[in-house]
C-alpha positions, 0 to 999 in steps of 0.5 A: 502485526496489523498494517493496512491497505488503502485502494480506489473502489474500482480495484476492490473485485480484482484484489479480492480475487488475487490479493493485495500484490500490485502498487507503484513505488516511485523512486525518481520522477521516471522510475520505480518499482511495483509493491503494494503499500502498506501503513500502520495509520489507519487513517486515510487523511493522513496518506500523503500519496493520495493527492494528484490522483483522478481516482480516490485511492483512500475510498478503501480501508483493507486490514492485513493481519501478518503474523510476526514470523512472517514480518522480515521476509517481504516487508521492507520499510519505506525509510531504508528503501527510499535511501 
């Protein structure tokens, strides 16, 4: 499956040396929990948790290709999380 990553340029070097392992997942205004985001629309225009940030977290496009056997194991859809 063909999901993408969308970062601000200053966290480009540090991904490339660690991967794509932090983010921030708000789930009330005070809380959340760290796990990249990951989208299969790969258009940045339409990636609502952009707004409000002084740093342009679309200015990159990184594609993650995971193979299909590996797709329930740490993936988890937004809907069912957000519940």
């Amino acid at each position: 499956m063909k999901l993408y990553h969308f970062t601000a340029k200053e966290y480009v070097e540090e991904i490339k040396i660690h991967g794509v392992l932090l983010g921030d997942v708000p789930t009330s205004p005070l809380e959340g929990f760290n796990a990249p985001w990951l989208t299969s629309d790969p258009s940045w225009q339409k990636q609502g948790w952009r707004e409000g940030s002084v740093i342009d977290k679309a200015a990159v496009r990184l594609t993650i290709e995971i193979p299909d056997e590996e797709l329930d194991k740490k993936l988890f859809h937004w809907p069912k999380v957000a519940k």
